[in-house]
C-alpha positions in Angstrom: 0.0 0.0 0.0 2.7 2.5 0.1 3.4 2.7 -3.5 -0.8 4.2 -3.6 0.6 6.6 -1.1 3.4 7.8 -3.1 0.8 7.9 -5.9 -1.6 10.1 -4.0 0.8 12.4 -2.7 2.0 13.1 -6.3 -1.8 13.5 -7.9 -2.7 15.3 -4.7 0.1 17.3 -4.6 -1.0 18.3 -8.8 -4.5 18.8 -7.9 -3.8 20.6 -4.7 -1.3 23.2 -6.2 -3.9 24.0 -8.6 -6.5 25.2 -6.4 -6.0 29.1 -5.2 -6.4 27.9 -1.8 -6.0 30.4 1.1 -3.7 28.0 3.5 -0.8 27.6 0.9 2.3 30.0 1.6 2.3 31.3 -2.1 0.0 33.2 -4.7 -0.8 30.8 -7.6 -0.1 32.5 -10.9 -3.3 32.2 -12.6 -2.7 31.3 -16.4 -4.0 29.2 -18.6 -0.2 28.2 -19.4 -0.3 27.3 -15.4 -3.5 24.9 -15.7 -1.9 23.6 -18.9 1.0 22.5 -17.3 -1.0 20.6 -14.7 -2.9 18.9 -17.4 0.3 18.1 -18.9 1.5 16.4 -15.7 -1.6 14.5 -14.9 -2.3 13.1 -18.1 1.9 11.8 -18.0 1.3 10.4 -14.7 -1.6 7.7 -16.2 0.9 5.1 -17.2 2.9 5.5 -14.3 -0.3 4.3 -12.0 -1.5 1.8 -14.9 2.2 0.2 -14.3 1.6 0.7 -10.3 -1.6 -1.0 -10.4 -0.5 -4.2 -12.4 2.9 -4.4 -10.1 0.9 -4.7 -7.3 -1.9 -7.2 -8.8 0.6 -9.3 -9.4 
């Protein structure tokens, strides 16, 4: 189970930073280049849990 953790932490951590939430320490830039970018990285992180999930099936 603590490969799903890893996993959550890094989509969490991708959804979180996109939010313009009040508790973070710094002012999100708010771009469409910005949200992009997150797309970018969440769509690249799909095969990395379709690989996690078949690891631990196994």
């Amino acid at each position: 189970m603590n490969s799903w953790a890893g996993a959550g932490c890094a989509v969490g951590g991708g959804l979180i930073s996109v939010l313009p939430l009040p508790l973070l320490p710094f002012q999100l830039e708010q771009t469409l280049l910005h949200y992009a970018l997150h797309a970018i990285y969440a769509m690249l992180q799909i095969p990395l849990l379709i690989v996690l999930a078949r690891q631990i099936r196994l």
